[in-house]
ROPA-728182 format. One record per residue: x, y, z negated of N, C-alpha, C in turn. Coordinates in steps of 0.2 Angstrom, whole numbers, padded with zeros to 4 digits, always signed. Last residue first. Layout:
XYZXYZXYZ;...
END
This chain:
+0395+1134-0310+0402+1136-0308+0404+1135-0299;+0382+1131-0305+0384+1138-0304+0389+1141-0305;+0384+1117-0308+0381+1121-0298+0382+1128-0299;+0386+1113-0319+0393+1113-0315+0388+1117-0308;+0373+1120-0323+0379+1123-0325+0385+1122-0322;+0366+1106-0319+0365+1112-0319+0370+1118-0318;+0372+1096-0326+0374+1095-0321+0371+1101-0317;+0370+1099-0340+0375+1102-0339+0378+1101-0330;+0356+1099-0340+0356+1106-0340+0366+1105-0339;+0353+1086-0327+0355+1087-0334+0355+1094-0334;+0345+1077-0314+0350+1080-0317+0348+1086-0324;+0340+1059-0317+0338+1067-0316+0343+1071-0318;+0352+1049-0309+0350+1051-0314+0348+1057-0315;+0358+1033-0301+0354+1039-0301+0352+1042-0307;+0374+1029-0301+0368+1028-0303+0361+1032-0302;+0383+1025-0284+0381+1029-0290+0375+1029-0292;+0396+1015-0278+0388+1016-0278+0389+1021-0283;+0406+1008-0275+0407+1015-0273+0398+1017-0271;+0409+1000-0284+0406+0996-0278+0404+1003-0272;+0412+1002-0296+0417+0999-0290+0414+0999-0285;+0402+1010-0299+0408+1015-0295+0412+1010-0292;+0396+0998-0308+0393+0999-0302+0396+1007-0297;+0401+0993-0321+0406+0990-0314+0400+0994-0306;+0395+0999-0330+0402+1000-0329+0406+0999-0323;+0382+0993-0328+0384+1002-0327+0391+1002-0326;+0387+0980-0329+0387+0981-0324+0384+0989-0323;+0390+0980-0345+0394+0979-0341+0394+0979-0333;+0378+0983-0352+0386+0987-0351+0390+0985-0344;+0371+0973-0347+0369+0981-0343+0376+0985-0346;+0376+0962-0354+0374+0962-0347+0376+0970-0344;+0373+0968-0368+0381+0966-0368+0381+0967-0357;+0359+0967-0368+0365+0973-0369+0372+0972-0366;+0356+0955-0368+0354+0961-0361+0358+0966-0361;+0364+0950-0380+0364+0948-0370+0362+0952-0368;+0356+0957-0389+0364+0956-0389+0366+0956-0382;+0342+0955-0386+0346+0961-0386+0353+0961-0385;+0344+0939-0391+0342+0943-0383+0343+0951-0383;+0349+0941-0405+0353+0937-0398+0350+0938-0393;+0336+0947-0411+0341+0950-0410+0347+0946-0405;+0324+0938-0408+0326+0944-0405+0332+0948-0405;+0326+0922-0398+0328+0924-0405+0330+0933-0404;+0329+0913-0390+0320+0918-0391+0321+0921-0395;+0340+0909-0378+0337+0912-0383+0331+0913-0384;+0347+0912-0365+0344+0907-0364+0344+0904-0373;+0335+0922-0354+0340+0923-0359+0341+0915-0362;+0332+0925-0338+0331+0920-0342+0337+0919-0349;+0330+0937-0324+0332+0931-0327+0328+0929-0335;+0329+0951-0315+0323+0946-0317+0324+0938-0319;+0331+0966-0311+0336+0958-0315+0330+0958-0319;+0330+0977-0298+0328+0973-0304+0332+0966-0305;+0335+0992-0294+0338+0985-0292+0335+0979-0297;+0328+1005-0285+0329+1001-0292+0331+0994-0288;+0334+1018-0279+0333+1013-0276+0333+1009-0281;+0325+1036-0286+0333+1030-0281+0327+1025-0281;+0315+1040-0292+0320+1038-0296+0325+1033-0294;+0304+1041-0280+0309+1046-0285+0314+1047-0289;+0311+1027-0274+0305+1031-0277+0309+1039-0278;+0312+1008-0263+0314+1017-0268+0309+1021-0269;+0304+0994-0272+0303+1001-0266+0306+1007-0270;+0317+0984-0279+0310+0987-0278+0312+0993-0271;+0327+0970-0275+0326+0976-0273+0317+0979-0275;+0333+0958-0286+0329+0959-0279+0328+0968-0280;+0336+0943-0292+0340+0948-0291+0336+0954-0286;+0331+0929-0303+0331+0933-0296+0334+0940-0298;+0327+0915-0307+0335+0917-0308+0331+0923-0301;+0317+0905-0320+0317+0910-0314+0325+0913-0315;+0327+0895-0326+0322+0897-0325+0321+0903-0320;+0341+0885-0324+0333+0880-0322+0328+0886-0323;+0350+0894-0331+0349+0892-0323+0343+0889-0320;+0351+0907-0343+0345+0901-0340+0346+0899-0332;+0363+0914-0350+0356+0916-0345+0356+0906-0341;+0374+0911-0356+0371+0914-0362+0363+0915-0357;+0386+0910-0349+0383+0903-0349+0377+0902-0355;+0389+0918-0331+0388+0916-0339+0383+0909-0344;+0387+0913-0321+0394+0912-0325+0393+0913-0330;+0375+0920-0314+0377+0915-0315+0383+0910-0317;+0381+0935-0317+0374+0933-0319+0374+0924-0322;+0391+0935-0306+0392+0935-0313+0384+0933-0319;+0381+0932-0296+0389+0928-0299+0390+0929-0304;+0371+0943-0296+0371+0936-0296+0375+0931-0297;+0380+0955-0297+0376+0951-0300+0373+0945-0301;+0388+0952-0281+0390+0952-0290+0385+0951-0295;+0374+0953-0274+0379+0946-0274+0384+0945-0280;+0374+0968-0277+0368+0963-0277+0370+0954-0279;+0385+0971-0270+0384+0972-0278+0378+0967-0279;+0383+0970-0255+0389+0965-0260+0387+0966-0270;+0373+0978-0254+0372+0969-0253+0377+0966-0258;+0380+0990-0255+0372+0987-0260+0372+0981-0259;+0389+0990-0245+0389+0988-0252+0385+0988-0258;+0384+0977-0234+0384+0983-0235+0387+0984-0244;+0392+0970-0219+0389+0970-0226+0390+0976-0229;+0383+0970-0201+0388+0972-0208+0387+0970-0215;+0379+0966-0187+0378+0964-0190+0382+0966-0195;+0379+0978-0173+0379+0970-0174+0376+0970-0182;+0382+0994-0177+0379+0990-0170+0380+0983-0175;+0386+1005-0185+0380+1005-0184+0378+0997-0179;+0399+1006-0184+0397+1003-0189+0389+1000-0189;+0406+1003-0169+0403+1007-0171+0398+1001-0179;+0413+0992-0164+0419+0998-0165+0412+1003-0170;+0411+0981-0159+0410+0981-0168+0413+0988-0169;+0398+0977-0149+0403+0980-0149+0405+0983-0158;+0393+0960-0147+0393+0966-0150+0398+0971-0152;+0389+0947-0141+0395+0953-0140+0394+0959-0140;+0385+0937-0151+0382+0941-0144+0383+0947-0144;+0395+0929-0151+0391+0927-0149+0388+0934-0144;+0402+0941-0162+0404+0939-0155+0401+0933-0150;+0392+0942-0171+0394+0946-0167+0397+0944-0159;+0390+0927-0177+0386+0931-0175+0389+0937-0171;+0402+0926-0182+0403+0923-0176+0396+0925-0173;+0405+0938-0189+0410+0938-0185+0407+0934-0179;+0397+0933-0199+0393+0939-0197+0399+0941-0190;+0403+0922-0204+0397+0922-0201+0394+0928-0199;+0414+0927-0211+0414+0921-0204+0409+0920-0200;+0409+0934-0220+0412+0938-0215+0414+0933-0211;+0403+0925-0228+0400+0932-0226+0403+0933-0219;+0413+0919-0235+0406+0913-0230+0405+0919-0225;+0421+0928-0239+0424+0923-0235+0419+0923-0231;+0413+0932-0248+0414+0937-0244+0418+0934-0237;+0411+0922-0257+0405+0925-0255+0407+0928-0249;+0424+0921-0265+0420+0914-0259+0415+0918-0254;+0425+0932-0270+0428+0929-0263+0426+0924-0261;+0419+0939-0279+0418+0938-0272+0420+0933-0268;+0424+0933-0292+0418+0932-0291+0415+0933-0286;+0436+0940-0291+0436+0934-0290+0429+0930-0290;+0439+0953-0282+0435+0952-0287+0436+0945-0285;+0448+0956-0271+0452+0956-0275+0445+0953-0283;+0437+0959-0260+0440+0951-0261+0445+0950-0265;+0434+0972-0261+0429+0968-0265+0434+0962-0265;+0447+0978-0254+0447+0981-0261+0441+0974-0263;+0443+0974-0243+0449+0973-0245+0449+0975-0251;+0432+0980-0241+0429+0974-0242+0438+0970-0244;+0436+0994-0239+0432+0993-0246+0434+0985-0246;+0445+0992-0226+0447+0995-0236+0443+0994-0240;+0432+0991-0218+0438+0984-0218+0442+0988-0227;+0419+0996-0226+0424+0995-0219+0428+0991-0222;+0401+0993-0229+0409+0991-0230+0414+0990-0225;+0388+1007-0228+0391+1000-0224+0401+0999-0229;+0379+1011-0241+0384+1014-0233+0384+1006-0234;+0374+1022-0254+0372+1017-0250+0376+1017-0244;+0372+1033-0260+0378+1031-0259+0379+1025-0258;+0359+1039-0258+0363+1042-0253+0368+1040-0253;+0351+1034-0267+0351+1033-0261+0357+1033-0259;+0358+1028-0283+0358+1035-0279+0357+1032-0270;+0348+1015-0292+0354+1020-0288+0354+1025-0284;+0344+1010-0307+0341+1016-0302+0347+1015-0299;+0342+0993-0312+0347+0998-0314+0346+1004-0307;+0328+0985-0324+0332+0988-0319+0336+0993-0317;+0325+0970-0330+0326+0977-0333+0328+0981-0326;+0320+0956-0341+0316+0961-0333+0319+0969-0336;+0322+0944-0345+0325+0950-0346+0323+0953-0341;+0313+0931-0356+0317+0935-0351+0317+0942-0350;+0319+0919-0365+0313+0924-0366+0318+0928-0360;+0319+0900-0367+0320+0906-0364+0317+0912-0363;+0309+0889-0373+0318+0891-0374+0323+0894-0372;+0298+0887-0370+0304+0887-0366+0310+0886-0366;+0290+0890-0383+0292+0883-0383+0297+0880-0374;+0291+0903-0382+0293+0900-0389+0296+0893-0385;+0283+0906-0371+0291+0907-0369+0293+0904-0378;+0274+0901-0375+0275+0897-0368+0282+0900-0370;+0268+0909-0386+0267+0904-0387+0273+0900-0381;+0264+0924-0384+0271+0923-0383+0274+0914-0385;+0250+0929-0379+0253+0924-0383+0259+0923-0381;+0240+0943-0381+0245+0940-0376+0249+0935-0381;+0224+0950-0378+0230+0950-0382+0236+0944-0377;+0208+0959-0373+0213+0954-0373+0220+0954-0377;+0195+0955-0385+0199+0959-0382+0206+0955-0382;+0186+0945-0391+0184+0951-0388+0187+0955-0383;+0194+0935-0396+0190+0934-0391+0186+0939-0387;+0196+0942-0408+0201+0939-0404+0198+0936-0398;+0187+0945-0413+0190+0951-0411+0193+0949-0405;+0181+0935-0422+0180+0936-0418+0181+0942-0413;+0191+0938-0435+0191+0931-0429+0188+0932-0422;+0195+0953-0439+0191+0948-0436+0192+0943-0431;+0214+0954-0446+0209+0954-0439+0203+0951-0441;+0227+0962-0453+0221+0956-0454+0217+0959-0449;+0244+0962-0454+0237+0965-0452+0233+0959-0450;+0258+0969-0464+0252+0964-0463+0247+0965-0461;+0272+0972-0460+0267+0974-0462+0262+0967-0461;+0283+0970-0454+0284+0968-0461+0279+0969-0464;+0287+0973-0440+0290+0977-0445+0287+0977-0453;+0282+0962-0434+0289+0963-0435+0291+0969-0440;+0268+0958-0444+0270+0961-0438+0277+0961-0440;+0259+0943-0448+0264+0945-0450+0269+0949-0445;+0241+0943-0448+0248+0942-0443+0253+0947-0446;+0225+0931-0449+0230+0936-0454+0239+0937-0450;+0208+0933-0446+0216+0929-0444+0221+0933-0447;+0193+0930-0453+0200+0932-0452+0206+0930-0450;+0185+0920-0455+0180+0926-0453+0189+0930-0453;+0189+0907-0458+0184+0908-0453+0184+0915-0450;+0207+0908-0453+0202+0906-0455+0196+0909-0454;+0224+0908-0451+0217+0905-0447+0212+0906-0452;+0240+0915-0454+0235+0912-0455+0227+0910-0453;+0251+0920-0449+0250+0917-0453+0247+0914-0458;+0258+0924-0433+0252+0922-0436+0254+0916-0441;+0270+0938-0428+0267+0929-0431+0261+0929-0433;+0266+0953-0420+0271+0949-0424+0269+0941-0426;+0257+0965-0418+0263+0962-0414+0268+0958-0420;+0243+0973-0417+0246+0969-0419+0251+0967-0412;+0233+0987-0412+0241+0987-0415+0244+0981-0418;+0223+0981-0406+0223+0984-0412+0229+0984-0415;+0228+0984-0391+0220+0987-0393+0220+0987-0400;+0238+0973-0392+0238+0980-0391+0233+0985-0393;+0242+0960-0399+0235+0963-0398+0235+0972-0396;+0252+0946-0396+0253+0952-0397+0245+0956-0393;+0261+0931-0407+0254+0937-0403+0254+0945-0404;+0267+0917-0410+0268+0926-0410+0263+0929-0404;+0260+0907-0420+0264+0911-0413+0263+0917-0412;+0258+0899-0435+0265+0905-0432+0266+0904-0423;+0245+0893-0430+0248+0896-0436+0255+0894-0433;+0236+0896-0414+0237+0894-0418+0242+0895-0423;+0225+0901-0400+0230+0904-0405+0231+0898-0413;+0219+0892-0390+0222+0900-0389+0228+0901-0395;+0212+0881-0387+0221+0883-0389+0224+0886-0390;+0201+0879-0385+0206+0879-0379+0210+0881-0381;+0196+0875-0398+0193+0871-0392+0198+0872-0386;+0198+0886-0406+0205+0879-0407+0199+0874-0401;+0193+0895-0401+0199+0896-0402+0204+0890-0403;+0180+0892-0401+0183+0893-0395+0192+0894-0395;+0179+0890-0414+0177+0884-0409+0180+0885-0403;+0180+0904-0418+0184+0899-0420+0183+0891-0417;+0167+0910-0411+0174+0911-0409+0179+0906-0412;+0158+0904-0418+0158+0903-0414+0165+0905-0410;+0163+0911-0432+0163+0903-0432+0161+0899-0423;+0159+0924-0430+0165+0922-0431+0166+0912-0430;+0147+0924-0428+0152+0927-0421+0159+0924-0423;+0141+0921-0440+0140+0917-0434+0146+0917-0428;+0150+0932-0448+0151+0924-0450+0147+0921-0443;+0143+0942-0443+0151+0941-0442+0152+0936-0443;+0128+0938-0447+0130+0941-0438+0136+0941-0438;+0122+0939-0458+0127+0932-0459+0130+0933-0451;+0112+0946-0460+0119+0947-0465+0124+0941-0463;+0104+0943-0447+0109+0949-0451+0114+0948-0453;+0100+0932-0452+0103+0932-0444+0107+0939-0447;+0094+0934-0462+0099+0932-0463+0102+0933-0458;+0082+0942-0457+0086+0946-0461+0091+0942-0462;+0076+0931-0451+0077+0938-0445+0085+0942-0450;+0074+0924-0461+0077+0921-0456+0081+0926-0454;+0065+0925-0470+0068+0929-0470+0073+0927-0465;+0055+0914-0470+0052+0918-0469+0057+0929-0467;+0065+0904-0476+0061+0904-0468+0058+0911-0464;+0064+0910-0490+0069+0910-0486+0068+0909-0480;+0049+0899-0492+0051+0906-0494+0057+0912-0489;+0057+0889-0492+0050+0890-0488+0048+0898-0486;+0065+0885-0502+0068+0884-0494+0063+0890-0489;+0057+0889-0512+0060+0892-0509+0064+0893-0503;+0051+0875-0510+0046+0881-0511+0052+0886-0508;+0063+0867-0512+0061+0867-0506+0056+0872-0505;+0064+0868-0526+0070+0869-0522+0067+0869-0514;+0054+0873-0537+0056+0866-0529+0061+0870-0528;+0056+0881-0553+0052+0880-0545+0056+0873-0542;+0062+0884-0564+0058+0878-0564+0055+0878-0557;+0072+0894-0564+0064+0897-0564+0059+0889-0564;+0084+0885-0564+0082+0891-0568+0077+0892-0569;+0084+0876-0553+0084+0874-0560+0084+0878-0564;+0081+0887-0541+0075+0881-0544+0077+0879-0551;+0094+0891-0543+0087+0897-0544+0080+0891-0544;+0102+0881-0539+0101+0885-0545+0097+0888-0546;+0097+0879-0525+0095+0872-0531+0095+0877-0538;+0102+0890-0519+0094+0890-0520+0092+0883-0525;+0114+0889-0521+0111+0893-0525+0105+0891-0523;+0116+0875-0513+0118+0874-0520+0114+0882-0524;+0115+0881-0502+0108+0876-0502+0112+0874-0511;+0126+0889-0501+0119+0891-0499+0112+0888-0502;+0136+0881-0502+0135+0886-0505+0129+0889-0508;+0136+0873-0488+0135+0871-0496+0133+0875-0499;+0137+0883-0481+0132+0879-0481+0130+0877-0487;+0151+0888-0484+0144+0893-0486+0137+0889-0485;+0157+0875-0481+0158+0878-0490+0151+0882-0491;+0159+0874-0469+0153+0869-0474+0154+0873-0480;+0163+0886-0467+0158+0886-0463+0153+0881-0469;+0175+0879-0470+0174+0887-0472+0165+0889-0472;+0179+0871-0461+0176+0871-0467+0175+0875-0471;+0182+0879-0450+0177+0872-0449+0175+0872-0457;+0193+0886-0453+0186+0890-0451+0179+0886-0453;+0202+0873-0454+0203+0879-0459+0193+0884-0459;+0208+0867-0445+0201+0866-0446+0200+0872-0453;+0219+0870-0433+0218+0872-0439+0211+0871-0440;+0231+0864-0423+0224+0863-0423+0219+0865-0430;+0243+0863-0426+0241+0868-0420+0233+0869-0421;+0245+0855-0439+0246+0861-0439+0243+0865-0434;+0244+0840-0433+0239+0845-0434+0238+0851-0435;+0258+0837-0433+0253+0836-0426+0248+0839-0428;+0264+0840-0444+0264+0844-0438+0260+0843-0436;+0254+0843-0460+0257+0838-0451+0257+0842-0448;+0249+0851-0469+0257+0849-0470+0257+0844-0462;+0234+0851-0464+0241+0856-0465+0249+0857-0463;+0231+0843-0473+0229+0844-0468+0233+0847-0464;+0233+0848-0486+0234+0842-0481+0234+0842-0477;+0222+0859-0485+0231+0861-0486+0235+0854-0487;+0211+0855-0483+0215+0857-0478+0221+0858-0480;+0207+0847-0495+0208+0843-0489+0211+0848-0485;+0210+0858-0504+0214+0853-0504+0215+0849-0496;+0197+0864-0500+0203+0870-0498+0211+0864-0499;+0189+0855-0503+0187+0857-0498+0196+0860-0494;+0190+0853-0517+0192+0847-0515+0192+0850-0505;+0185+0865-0522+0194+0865-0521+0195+0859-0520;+0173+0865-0518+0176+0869-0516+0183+0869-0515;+0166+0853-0526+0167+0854-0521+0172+0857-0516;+0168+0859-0540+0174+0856-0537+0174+0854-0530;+0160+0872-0536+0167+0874-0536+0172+0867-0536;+0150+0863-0539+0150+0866-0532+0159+0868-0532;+0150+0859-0551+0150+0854-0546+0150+0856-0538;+0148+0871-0558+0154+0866-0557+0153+0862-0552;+0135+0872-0554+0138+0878-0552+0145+0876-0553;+0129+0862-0561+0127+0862-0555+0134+0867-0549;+0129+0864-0572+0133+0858-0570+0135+0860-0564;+0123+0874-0574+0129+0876-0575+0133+0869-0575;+0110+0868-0574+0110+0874-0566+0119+0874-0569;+0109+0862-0581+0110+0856-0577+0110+0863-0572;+0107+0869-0593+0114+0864-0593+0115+0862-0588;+0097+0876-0591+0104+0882-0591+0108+0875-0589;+0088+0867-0594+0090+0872-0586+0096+0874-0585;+0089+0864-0605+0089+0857-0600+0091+0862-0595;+0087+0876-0612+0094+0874-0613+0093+0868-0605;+0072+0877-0609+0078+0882-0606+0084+0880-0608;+0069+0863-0617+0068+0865-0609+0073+0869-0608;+0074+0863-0630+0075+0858-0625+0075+0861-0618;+0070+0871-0640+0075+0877-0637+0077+0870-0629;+0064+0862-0648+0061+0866-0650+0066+0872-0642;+0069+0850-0649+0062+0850-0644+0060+0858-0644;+0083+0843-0653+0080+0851-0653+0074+0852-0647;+0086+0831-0647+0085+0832-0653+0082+0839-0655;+0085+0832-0634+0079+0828-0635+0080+0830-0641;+0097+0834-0631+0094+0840-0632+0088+0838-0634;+0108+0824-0627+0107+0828-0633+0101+0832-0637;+0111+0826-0614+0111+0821-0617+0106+0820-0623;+0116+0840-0612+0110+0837-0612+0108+0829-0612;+0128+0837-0621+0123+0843-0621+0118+0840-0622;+0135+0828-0611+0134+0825-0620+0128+0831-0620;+0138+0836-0600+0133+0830-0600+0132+0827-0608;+0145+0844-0607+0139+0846-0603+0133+0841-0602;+0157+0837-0605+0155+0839-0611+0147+0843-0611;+0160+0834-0592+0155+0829-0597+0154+0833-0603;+0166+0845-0587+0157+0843-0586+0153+0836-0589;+0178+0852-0587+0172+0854-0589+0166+0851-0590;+0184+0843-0580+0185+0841-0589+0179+0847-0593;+0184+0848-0567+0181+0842-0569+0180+0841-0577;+0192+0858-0569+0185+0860-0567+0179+0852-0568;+0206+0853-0570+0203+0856-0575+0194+0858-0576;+0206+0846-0557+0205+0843-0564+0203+0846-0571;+0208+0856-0550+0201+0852-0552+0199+0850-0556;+0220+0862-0554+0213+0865-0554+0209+0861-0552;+0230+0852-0551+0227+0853-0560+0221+0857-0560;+0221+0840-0538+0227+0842-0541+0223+0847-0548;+0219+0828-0530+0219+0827-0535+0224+0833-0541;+0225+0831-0517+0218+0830-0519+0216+0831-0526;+0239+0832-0519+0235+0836-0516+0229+0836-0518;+0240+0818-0523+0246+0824-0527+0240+0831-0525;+0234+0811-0514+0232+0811-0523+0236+0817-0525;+0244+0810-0503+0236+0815-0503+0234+0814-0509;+0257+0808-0504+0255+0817-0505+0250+0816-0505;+0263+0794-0510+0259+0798-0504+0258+0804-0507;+0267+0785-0519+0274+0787-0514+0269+0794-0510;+0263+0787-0535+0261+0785-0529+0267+0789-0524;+0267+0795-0550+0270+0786-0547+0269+0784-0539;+0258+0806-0551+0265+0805-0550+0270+0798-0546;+0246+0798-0552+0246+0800-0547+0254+0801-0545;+0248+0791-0566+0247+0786-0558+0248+0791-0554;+0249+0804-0571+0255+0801-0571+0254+0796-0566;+0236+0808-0571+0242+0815-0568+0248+0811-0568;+0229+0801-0577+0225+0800-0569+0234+0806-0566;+0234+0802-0591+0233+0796-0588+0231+0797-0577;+0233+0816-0594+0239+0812-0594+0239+0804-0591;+0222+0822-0590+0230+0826-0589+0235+0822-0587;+0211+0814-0591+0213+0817-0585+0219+0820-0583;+0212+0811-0603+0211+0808-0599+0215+0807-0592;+0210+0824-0610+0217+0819-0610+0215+0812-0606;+0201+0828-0606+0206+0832-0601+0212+0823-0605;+0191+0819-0613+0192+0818-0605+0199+0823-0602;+0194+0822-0625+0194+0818-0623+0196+0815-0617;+0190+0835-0625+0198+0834-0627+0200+0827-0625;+0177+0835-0621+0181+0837-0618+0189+0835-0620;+0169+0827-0634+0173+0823-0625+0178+0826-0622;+0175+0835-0642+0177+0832-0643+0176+0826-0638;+0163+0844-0640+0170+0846-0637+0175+0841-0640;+0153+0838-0641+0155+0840-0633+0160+0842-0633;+0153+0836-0655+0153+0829-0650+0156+0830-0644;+0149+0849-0658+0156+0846-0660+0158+0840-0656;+0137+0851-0653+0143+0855-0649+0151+0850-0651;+0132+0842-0659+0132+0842-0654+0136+0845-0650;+0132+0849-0673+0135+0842-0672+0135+0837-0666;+0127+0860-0670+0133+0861-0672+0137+0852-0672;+0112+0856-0669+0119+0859-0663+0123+0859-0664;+0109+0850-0681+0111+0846-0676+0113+0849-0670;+0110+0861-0689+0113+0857-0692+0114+0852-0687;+0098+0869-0682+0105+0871-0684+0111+0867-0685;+0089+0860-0688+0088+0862-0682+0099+0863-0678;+0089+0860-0702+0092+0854-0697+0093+0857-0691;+0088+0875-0703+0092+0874-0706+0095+0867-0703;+0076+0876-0698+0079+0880-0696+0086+0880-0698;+0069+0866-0706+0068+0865-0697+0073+0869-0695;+0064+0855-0718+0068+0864-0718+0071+0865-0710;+0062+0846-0718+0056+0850-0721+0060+0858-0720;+0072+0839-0714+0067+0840-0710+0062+0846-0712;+0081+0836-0724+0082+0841-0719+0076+0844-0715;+0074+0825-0727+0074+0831-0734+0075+0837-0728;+0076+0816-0719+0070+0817-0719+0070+0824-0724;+0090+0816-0719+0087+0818-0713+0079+0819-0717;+0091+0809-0731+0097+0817-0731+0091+0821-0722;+0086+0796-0731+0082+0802-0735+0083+0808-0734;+0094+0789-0723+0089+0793-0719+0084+0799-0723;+0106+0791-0730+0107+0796-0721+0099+0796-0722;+0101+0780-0738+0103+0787-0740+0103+0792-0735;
END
């Protein structure tokens, strides 16, 4: 009976013809329901069940969606033997559109293995992310020239042969991506830059985290919340600065300076250095001081009536040693890091005294807090020491000269 209905059919070509896609397309979409329920519910529940993240990752619902595409495709051409008449250009079309899925799962098995990748610390600093970026466009490359063979029916290799010829022109269009992928070898070869250190690019206005790596861009979250996106190969261009060393010290330091008025610079008489040993942060200091500068003296008999002769303290020395006291007493500045106190060359803006310590934070607003709170309090305490600050004068220190 079936075979009368086919052979009756047959005399009518336009009509079977018809009558066997329609019952080829039905069979392909009835593997696809097939296979997504396969894939959704049988391969998405073992995976649930496994203690491990890399199936969870690997195996996740964009692919699987991109997968449940390609049997039904495979039924197509399975199939197409029955329509001799439309066989060829559908065989092209089906295995260049397999072709073109098969790259794309490629692709998000590609961007999976790194977002595994990833999640370890131990390999976060080390970001392969550019690396595979690189085989994606390879891939890429030799998968559209197989597509344009299984479209026009040529070799795949004919055209290889062909593209040879343009070499000069690829070097061209692909001149960021080489630079770029050579730079990224260099980057994660000696460590420069890795996802969240804070880097800072003056030459192109970046200052703030990096949150991302990859081949042709590095992407950095600046402090004020902007987003700026770099050539990879920038970053080897021109210089920048990694805040990396002081992250992982667990001290960011304070280089500030306070100006003073040359001129109120002197020696300490016996009333000043009476008034300093009432600071409790002196008195050790002024003790040691003045026993040794006493036995110094009288060793070698130094007439002490004039300020000028032997050995003295001065009150720029004593303040210098307050800083240092009080500096070390706190328990918010770093003792195991650089700790200095020290004199620049006076200028036209007095005598600078630099503080060159160790917050013992990297946290921007707590190191603000400390420097601040530090420089309050030593403007404040520097007329003890019967110092003055230096400072251009003002239109009202002006005004008091011509009252």
């Amino acid at each position: 009976m079936l075979e009368n209905i086919i052979t009756w059919l047959k005399h009518y070509p336009f009509i079977y013809e018809n009558l066997i896609f329609l019952l080829v397309i039905l069979l392909a979409y009835f593997s696809y329901l097939f296979t997504k329920v396969i894939l959704f519910k049988v391969i998405h529940r073992l995976v649930e069940k496994t203690k491990t993240d890399l199936d969870d990752i690997m195996l996740n619902e964009k692919l699987l969606r991109k997968l449940a595409q390609i049997p039904p495709l495979l039924v197509i051409h399975q199939f197409l033997y029955l329509l001799p008449s439309v066989q060829d250009i559908f065989t092209r079309i089906i295995e260049a559109v397999i072709l073109f899925f098969v790259l794309q799962c490629f692709a998000i098995t590609l961007n999976s293995a790194n977002s595994f990748y990833e999640k370890s610390e131990k390999h976060k600093s080390r970001p392969i992310k550019g690396y595979l970026q690189i085989v994606a466009i390879i891939i890429y490359i030799m998968g559209a020239i197989f597509f344009i063979g299984l479209l026009t029916g040529q070799s795949p290799w004919s055209i290889l042969g062909g593209i040879g010829a343009l070499t000069a022109v690829l070097l061209l269009v692909f001149k960021d991506t080489i630079l770029s992928f050579v730079a990224s070898i260099q980057i994660t070869s000696y460590d420069l830059v890795k996802v969240d250190d804070w880097i800072e690019v003056p030459s192109l206005g970046v200052d703030g985290d990096v949150m991302d790596i990859a081949l042709h861009t590095i992407k950095v979250r600046n402090f004020d919340k902007t987003i700026t996106v770099i050539p990879t190969h920038k970053l080897i261009e021109v210089p920048f600065k990694n805040w990396r060393g002081m992250q992982q010290t667990g001290g960011r330091r304070i280089k500030r300076s306070i100006h003073l008025d040359l001129s109120s610079v002197k020696f300490c008489d016996s009333e000043m250095l009476t008034k300093f040993k009432k600071i409790n942060l002196l008195k050790e200091y002024l003790s040691y001081k003045e026993s040794e500068i006493n036995d110094y003296n009288s060793l070698s008999e130094i007439n002490s009536n004039e300020l000028v002769n032997g050995r003295r303290l001065t009150n720029l020395g004593t303040f210098r040693e307050y800083i240092k006291a009080y500096l070390k007493n706190r328990k918010d500045i770093r003792s195991d890091l650089t700790f200095l106190i020290r004199q620049l060359p006076p200028g036209p803006n007095g005598l600078p005294i630099e503080i060159y310590v160790f917050a013992n934070t990297i946290a921007w607003v707590e190191y603000e807090e400390i420097q601040a709170d530090i420089f309050d309090h030593l403007l404040a305490v520097v007329p003890e020491f019967e110092l003055k600050m230096f400072q251009t004068p003002t239109g009202y220190d002006i005004r008091e000269l011509k009252s």
